[in-house]
Structure formats: structure tokens, C-alpha cells
C-alpha positions as CSV (number, residue, x, y, z in Angstrom):
1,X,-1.0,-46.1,-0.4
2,X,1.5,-48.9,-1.3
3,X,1.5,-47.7,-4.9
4,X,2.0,-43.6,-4.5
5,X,4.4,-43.7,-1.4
6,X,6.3,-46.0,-3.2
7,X,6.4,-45.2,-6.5
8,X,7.2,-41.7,-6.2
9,X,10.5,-41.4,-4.7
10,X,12.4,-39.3,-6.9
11,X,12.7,-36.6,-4.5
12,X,15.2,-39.0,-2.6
13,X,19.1,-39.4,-2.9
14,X,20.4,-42.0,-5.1
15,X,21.3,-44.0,-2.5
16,X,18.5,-44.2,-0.2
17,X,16.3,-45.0,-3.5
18,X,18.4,-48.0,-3.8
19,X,17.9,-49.4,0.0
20,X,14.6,-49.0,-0.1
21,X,14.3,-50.5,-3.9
22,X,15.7,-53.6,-2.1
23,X,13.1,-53.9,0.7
24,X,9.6,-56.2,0.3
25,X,6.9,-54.2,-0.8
26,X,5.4,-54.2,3.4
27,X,9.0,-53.5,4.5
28,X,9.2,-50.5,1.5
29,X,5.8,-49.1,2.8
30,X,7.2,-49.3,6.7
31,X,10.5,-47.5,5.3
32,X,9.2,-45.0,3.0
33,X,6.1,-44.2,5.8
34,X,8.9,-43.8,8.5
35,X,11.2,-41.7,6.3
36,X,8.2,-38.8,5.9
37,X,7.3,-39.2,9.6
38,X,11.0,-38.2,10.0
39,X,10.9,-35.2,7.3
40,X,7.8,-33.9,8.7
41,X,9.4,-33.9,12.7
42,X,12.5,-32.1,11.0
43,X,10.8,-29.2,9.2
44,X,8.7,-29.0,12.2
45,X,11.6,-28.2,13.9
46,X,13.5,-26.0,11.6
47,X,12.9,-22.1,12.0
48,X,10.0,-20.5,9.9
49,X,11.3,-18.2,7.5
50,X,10.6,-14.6,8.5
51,X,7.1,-13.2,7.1
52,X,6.0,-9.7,7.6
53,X,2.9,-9.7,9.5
54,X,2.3,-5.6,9.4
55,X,4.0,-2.3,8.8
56,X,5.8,-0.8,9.0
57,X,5.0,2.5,10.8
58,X,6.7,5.5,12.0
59,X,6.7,6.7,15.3
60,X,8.2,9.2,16.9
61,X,11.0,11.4,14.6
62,X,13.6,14.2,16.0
63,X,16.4,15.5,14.4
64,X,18.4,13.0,15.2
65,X,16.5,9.9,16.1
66,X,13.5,7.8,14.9
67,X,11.6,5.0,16.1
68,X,10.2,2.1,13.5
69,X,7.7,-0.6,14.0
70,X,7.4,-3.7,12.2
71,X,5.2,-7.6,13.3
72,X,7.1,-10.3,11.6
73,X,7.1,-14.0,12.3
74,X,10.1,-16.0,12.1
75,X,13.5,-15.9,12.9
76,X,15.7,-12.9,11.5
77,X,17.6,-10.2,12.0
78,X,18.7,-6.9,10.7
79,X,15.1,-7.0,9.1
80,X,14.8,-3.4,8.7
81,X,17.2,-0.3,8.1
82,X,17.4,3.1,6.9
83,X,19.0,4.4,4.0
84,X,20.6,7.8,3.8
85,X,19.3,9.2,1.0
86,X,22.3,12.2,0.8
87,X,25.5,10.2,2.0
88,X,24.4,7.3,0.8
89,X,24.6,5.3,4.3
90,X,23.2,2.9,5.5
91,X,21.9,2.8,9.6
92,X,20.9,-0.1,11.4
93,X,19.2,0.2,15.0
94,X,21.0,1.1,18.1
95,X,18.4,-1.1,20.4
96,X,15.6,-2.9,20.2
97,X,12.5,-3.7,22.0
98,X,9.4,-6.3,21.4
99,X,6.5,-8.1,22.6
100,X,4.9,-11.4,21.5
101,X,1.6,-13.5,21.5
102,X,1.4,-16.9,21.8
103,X,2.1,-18.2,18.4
104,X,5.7,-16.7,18.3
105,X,4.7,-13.7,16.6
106,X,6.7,-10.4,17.1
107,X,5.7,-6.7,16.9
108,X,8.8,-5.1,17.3
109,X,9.6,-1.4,17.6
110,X,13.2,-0.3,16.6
111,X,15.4,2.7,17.8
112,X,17.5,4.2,15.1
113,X,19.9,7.2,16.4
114,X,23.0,9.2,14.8
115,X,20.5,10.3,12.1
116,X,21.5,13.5,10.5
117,X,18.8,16.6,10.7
118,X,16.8,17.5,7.7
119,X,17.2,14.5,6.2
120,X,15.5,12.0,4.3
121,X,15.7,8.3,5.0
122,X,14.3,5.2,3.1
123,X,12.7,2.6,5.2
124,X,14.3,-0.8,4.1
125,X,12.5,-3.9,4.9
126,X,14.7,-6.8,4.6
127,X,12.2,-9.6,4.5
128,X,9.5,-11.3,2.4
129,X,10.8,-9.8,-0.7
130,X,11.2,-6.3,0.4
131,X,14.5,-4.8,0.4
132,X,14.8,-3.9,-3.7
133,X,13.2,-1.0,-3.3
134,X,12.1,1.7,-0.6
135,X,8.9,2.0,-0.8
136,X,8.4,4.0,2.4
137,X,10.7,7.3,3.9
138,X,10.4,10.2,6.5
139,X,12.2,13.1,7.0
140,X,14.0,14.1,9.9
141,X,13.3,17.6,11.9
142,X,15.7,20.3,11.0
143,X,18.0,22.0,13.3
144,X,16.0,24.6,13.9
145,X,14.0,25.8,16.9
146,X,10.8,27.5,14.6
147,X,10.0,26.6,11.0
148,X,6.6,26.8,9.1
149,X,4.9,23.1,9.6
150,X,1.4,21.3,9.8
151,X,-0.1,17.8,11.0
152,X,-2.7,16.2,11.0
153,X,-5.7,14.4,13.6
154,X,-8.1,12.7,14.3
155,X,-10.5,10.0,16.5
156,X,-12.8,7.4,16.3
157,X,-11.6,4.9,13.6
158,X,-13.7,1.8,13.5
159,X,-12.6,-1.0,11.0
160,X,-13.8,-4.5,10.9
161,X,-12.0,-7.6,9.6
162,X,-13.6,-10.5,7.6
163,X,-17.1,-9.6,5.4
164,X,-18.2,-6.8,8.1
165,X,-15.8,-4.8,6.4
166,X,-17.7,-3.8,3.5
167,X,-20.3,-1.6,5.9
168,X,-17.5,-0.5,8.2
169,X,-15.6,1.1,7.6
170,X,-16.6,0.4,3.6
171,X,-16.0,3.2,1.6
172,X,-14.6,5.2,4.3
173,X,-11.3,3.7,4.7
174,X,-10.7,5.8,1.7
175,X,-10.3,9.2,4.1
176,X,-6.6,7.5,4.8
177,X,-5.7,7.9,1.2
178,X,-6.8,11.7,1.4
179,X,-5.1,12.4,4.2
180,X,-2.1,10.7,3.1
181,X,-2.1,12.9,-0.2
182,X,-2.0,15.8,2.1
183,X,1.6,15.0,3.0
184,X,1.7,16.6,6.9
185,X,4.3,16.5,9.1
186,X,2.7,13.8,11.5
187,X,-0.3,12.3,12.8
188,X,-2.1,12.4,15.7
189,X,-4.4,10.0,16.8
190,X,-6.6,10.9,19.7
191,X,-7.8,7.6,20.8
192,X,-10.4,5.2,19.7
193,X,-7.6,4.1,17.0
194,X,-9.1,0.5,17.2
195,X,-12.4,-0.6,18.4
196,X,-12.2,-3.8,20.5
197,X,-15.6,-5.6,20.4
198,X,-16.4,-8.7,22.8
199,X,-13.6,-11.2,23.1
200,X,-11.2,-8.7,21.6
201,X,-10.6,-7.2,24.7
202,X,-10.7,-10.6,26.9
203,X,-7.3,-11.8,26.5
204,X,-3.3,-10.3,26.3
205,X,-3.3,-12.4,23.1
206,X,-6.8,-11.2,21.3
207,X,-5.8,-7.6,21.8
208,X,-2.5,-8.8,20.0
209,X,-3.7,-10.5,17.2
210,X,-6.4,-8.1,16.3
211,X,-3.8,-5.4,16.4
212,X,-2.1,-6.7,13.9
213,X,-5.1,-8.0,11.8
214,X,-6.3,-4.6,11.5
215,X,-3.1,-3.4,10.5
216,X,-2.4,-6.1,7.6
217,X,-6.0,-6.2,6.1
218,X,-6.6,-2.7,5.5
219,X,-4.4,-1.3,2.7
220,X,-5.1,2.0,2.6
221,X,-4.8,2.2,6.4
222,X,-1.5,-0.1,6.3
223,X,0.1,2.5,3.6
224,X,-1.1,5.8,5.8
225,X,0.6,4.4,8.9
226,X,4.0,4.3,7.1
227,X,3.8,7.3,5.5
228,X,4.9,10.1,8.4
229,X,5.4,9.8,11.8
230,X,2.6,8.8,13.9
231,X,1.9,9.7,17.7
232,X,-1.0,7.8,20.2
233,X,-3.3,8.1,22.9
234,X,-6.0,6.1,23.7
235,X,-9.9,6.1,24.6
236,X,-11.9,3.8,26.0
237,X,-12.3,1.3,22.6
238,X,-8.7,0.5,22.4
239,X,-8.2,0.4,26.4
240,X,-11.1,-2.3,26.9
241,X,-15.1,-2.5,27.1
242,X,-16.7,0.4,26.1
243,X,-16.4,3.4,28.6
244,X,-13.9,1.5,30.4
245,X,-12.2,3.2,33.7
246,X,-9.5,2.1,36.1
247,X,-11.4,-1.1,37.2
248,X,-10.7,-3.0,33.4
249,X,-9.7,-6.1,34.8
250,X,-6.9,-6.6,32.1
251,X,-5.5,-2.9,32.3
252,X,-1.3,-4.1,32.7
253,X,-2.1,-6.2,29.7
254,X,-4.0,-3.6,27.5
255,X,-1.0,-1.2,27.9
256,X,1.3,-3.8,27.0
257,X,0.0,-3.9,23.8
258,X,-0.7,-0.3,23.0
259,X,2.9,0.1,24.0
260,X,4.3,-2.6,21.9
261,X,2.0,-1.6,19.0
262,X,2.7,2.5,18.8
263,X,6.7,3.2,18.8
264,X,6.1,6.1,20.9
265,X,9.0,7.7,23.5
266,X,7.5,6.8,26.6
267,X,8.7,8.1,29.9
268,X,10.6,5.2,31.6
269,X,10.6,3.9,35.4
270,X,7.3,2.3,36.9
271,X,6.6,5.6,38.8
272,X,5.5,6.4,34.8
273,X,3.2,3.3,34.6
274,X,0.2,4.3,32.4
275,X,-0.1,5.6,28.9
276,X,1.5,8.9,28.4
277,X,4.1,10.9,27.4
278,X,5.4,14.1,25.4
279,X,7.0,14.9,21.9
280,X,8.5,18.2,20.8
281,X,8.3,19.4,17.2
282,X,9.9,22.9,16.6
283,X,7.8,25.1,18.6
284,X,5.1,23.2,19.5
285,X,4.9,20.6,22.3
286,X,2.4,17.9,22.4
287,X,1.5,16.2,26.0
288,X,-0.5,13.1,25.2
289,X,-2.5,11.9,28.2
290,X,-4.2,8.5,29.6
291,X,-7.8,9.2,30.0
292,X,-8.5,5.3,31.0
293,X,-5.7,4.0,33.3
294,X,-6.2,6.3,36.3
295,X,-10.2,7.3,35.7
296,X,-12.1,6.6,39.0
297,X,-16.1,5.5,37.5
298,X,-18.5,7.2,36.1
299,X,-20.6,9.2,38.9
300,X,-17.3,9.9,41.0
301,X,-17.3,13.8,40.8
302,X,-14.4,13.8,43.0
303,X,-12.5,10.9,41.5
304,X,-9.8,11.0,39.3
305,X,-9.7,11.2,35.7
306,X,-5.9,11.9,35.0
307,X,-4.8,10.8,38.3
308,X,-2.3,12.1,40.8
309,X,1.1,11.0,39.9
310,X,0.2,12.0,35.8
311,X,-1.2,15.0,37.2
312,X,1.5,16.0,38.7
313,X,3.8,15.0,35.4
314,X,1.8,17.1,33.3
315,X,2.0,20.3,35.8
316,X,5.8,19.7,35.6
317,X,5.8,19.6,31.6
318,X,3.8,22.4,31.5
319,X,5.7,24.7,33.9
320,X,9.3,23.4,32.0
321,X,7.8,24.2,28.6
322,X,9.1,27.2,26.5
323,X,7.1,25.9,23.4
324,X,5.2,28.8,21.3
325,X,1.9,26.3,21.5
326,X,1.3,23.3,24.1
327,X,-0.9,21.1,23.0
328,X,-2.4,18.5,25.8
329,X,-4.2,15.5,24.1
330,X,-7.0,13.8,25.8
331,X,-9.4,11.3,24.7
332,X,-12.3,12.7,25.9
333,X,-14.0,16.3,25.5
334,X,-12.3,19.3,28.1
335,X,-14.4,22.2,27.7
336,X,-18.0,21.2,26.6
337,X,-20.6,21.1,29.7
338,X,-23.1,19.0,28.2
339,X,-23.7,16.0,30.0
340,X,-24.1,14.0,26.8
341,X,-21.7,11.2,26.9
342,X,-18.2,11.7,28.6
343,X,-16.2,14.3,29.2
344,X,-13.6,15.6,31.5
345,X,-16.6,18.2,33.0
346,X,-18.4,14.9,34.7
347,X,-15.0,15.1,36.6
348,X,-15.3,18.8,38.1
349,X,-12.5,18.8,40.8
350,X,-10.2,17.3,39.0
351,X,-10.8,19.4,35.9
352,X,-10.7,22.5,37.5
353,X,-7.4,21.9,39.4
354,X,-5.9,21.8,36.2
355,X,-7.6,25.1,34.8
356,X,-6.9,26.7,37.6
357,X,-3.3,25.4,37.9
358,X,-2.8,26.6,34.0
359,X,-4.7,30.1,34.2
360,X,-3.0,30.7,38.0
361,X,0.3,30.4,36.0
362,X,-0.6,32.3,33.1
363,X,0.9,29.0,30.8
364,X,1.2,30.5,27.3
365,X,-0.1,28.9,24.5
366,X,-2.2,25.5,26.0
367,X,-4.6,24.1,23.7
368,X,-6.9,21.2,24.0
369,X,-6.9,18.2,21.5
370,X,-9.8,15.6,22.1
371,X,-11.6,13.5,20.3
372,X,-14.3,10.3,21.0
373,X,-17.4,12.8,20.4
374,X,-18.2,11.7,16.4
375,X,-18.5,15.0,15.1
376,X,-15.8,17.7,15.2
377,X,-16.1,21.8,16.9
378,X,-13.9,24.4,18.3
379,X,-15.0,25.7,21.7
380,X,-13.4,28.5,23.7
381,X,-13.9,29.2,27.4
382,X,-12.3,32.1,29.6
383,X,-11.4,30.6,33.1
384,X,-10.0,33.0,35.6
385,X,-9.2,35.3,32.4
386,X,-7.6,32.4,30.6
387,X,-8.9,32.1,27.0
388,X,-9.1,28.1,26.8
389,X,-9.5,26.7,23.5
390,X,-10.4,22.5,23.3
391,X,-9.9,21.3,19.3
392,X,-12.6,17.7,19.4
393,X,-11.9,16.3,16.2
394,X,-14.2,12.7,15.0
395,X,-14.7,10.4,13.7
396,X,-12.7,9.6,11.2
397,X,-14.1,6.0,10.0
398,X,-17.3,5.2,12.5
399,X,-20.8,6.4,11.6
400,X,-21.2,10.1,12.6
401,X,-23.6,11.0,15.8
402,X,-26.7,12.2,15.0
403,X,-26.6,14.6,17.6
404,X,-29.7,17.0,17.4
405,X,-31.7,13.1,18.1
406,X,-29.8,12.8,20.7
407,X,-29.8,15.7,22.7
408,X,-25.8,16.4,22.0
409,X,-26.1,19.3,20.0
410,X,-26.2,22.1,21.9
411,X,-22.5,23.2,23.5
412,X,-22.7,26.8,25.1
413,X,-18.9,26.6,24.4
414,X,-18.8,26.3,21.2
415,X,-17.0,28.9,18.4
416,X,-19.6,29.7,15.6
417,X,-19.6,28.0,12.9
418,X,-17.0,25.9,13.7
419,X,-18.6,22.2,13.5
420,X,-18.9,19.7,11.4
421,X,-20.7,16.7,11.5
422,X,-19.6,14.1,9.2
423,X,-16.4,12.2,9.1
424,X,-13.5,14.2,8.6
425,X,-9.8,15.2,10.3
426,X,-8.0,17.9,11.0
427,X,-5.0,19.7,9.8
428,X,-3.2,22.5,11.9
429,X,-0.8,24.4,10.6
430,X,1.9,26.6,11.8
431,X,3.4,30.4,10.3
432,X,4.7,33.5,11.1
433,X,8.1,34.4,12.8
434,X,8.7,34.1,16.4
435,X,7.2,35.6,18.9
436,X,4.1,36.2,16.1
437,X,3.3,32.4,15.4
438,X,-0.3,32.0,13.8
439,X,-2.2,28.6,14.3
440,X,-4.4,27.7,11.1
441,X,-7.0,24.6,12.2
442,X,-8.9,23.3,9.7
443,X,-11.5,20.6,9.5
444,X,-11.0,18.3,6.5
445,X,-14.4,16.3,5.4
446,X,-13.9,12.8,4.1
447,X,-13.4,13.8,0.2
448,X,-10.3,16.1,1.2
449,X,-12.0,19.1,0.8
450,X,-11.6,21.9,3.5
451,X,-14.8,22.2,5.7
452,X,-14.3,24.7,8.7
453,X,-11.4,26.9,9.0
454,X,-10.2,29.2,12.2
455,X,-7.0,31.4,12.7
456,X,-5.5,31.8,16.3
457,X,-2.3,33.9,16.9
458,X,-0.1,32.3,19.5
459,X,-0.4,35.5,21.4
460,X,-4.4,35.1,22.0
461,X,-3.6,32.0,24.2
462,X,-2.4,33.8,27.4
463,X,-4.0,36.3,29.9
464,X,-4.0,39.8,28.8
């Protein structure tokens, strides 16, 4: 110990080499031990230079806005911008918000406004070497109130860190690269976008941390999530324990995080508290629900599912809506009766308060978009001479159902020909001039190939 700590001083200023060269060898030992004891404390105490921990992802995009997500550790600042791809400019956000686990680390989701319709805009990430080139954009809507578009969905994405990961999701994680490649307007994920196993769900912190492992470990997943906006719900795997209800002990802190993790527009004020909200884009509107928050057990026919005061939010978006197609998100099936597994029909007063309420007021264009069920079908039901159509799209990286095994097959609901059951995701798109918009759904398998295809015109989803 004498020898190395001793003999190796180089690193140290001429002048401190000299006044240690002039203690006794026990009093150069004492000096030299005491002089890394003190470098150590210092860097201790000096701030870690900023790493990128994840993303970053797009969230919600309008014509003038946009919403960016990054987890970083460190101290910074300005660690992401946009770049102006016509003028040349460069934006920095407007505000700001974050949360935190107990290591210091920060997911951050950034506001960026003033943004110019139409446009295109370079994400610029500032840190860890990033910043020479873009290697990340979105575009902007346009200023427009109908224009031609599509996007993309799906459910069910199970991925494991560490050596699990070669069976799931193994070779699936490569459906992210084919639906990247299709290059849609946005995503949307209709819940079960993580799967918390054991003590994933048992702390604020866990649910943090395996967030953002998830999001850093998986490449092709990491590159998807920045590549076009993306908009969230949840299910019961990335609320809590599996078929999880209002009862989840650690609810508050579960939304915390899904919150801080998706940079979603959420509606503000504690009246709001839960897990939804709405987007616009041209002439569709999108109502994402909470399925989980509000959802009385299982067995409570007359419980809630949605919930009053969401209930009564979505009636009020409904009514205020002009949009050519409304599309309500929900995690769990609408329209199937079969009693396999859950489903919004093992909640029958609720459910039909909102059927009615739709059909009573002849709501144009409502559509359903679920998910959870592991294989994907169209099903159509006429209630009260409304023509209800529920889109379940899954999975997209956990092992399909075997449903004819199980007793899940049948679905008296169900379009012809319309299902598929292997992984896969959807794509709808949107065409035809207004007042004579046609809705294209397709079911995607797993090798980007088109598996099911149906045509709705917009003026099919009302009462005749």
C-alpha cells in the first residue's frame, strides 16, 4: 500500500508532490491516504453529468403544439429542442413537468408551443452525445379540418428484461420494426403497454424503474416509441396485479407513473383524477378511458366500471363532438357477451347507460377501440337501432390465446371473417371528402403483411 499510493502521484500539482515528497514514509501514507479520502467526498458531491436513461417519445401533436418525453439522470438543462426544419429555428419548451424515483432519476415530459402547422421538426437531444445529428422528427397537423390520414393500434405487449427476454417477447419485438416501416400518423396503445409481474407493481419506485428499463433495453421498441406520436390508456397489467379494480392498494401512485411516463394532454383539476382524456386529429376524435381506477370488483353487476364523474365527462365529449368518427378507447372488450374473461358486458347497468345514452342521442360516428383479449375481431351490434361497432385489437408481443381450448371462441357479435388470431396490429385509415368519409380497418399480422380488411362509411354509424 506504502509503495503504490505513494509512488504514483503524478496525477498531483507540482506543489503538493513536493510537500508530501518531504513527509516520512508513515506521514506520506497518512497524507496521500487522506488526500483520496478528500477527492473521493468531493466528486461524491459534484453533480453527475446528465445520462439519457430512455427516449425519447412523442406524445401528443396538434398543429401548433407537441409534447416530448425524455428520463435522464443528472443535472442539465435545455436537454432537448426542436428544430424547424423550413425556417431553420430552433424551439425550446414553454413549460415543463416531471417525476422522480428515489435515485434522482427524472422522466420528464416537455411542452413545446408556437410550432407552425404542417411542419416538420427534428427532435434534438442535447445530452450524452446526441445533439449532432436528429435522428428522430414528427410532423405537425395541418391547418385543416379533414385530410386523408391513418394510425395505428394495438394491446397486449409483454416484454421482459434480463435473459427472459429471449422467449418473451424474443422474436416478436420485431412487430415494432414493421409497424414502424409503415409510417402512420400515430399510435394507439390500448392498454396492457407493460406487464407488471410481482414486485413490479409493489412500490411507487419499482413501477418507475421498470418503466424506464423496458424502455432503454428494447431497441426496436425504444426506436418505435420516437418515431410518431403516441397516445395511452391502460389495462389492468400496467395499473397493478392482474385484473386489478378500484381496490389496488397503490392506485395514486400507479397513475403517477403512467402519467409521468406517456406525455399525454390530460384534463387538469382533481375533479379529473384518473386516467383519461381526449385528442383531436382532423376529423376524428379519440376519447381514451380508465377501465381500472373507478371499476367496482368483479361480480358487481351494478358497480361501476367507468364510474360516475368519467361517465359523466365522456357524455359531455360526446354530446360537444362534431368529429366525422368518435372513437372511445377502452381496455377491455364492449360488445362481446361471452363471459370469457373481462369485458364491459359483466358490467350490464353501467354498459347499457352508455348505449343507451349514445343511441337515445343518435351520436354519429362512435366506435369502439379495445383491446386485452389476445386475438383481434370486429363485432357489430344494433342497440335501440344504433349500429355499434367495437374494433379489439391483441396482442401485439404476448403469446396469442388459444381460444377454441378455452371456451373464448365463440362471439355471437362478431363480423365474418373478421378475426385473427395471432399477433398482429391494426391500421385504420381515413378517405373520401366530407360528409362521405370512409373508414379502412385493417389487421396487420406480425410479418407486416395485411390479414383482415373491412370498409365502413362514416354514414353507416348513425340511426337510419
Amino acid at each position: 500500500m506504502v509503495v503504490l499510493l505513494s509512488g504514483h502521484l503524478g496525477f498531483l500539482p507540482p506543489t503538493l508532490r513536493y510537500l508530501i515528497s518531504i513527509f516520512t514514509p508513515v506521514k506520506k501514507t497518512l497524507a496521500v491516504l487522506l488526500l483520496f479520502l478528500a477527492c473521493n467526498f468531493l466528486f461524491a458531491q459534484s453533480p453527475l453529468k446528465p445520462k439519457l436513461l430512455a427516449g425519447p417519445i412523442v406524445g401528443s401533436v396538434t398543429k401548433n403544439s407537441a409534447k416530448i418525453w425524455i428520463a435522464y439522470r443528472g443535472k442539465g438543462q435545455n436537454m432537448l429542442i426542436l428544430g424547424d426544419t423550413a425556417e431553420k429555428k430552433v424551439h425550446y419548451p414553454t413549460s415543463v413537468s416531471y417525476i422522480t424515483n428515489n435515485k434522482g432519476d427524472i422522466a420528464l415530459t416537455m411542452d413545446f408551443t408556437g410550432l407552425k402547422p404542417n411542419r416538420v421538426y427534428n427532435i434534438l437531444v442535447s445530452i450524452d452525445g446526441w445533439g449532432a445529428n436528429a435522428r428522430y422528427y414528427f410532423k405537425t397537423q395541418a391547418d385543416t379540418a379533414v385530410k386523408d390520414f391513418n394510425f395505428i393500434l394495438g394491446s397486449c405487449a409483454l416484454q421482459l428484461p434480463g435473459i427472459a427476454r429471449m422467449v418473451f417477447p424474443g422474436a416478436a419485438d420485431w412487430i415494432y420494426y414493421r409497424m414502424k416501416k409503415k409510417n402512420s400518423d400515430f399510435m394507439v396503445w390500448l392498454g396492457d403497454d407493460v406487464y407488471y409481474f410481482g414486485k413490479n407493481y409493489k412500490s411507487y419506485d419499482n413501477m418507475f424503474d421498470y418503466n424506464i428499463r423496458l424502455r432503454k433495453g428494447f431497441r426496436k421498441y425504444r426506436d418505435f416509441l420516437a418515431s410518431q406520436p403516441n397516445y395511452a390508456i391502460w389495462d389492468d397489467h400496467d395499473y397493478g396485479p392482474d385484473n386489478s379494480d378500484k381496490n389496488f392498494v397503490l392506485k395514486d401512485s400507479s397513475l403517477k407513473v403512467f402519467k409521468g411516463m406517456w406525455p399525454n394532454t390530460y384534463p387538469e383539476g382533481e375533479q379529473f383524477r384518473g386516467n383519461y382524456f381526449n385528442f383531436r386529429y382532423y376529423d376524428a376524435e379519440f376519447f381514451m378511458t380508465d377501465d381500472r381506477f373507478f371499476r367496482a370488483p368483479d361480480g358487481d353487476t351494478a358497480g361501476d366500471f367507468l364510474g360516475e364523474t368519467q361517465m359523466v365527462w365522456l357524455k359531455n365529449k360526446l354530446m360537444m363532438s362534431d368529429a366525422s368518427f368518435k372513437f372511445i378507447a377502452i381496455g377491455s372488450q364492449v360488445l362481446n357477451d361471452n363471459n370469457f374473461g373481462e369485458s364491459y358486458a359483466t358490467y350490464p347497468r353501467e354498459r347499457t347507460e352508455l348505449l343507451d345514452f349514445i343511441s337515445k342521442n343518435n351520436i354519429k360516428g362512435v366506435i369502439f377501440l379495445t383491446g386485452d383479449k389476445h386475438y383481434s375481431e370486429l363485432s357489430k351490434r344494433v342497440w335501440n337501432g344504433y349500429p355499434f361497432y367495437d374494433f379489439t385489437c391483441s396482442p401485439l408481443t404476448t403469446p396469442p390465446l388459444p381460444r377454441r381450448l378455452l371456451g373464448a371462441y365463440h362471439n355471437g357479435n362478431r363480423v365474418p371473417h373478421s378475426d385473427y388470431g395471432k399477433r398482429n396490429f391494426g391500421r385504420i385509415s381515413f378517405t373520401g371528402n366530407k360528409g362521405n368519409r370512409s373508414m379502412k380497418i385493417e389487421i396487420i399480422g406480425r410479418g407486416g403483411h395485411k390479414k383482415r380488411e373491412i370498409v365502413l362509411n362514416e354514414n353507416e354509424l348513425m340511426k337510419k
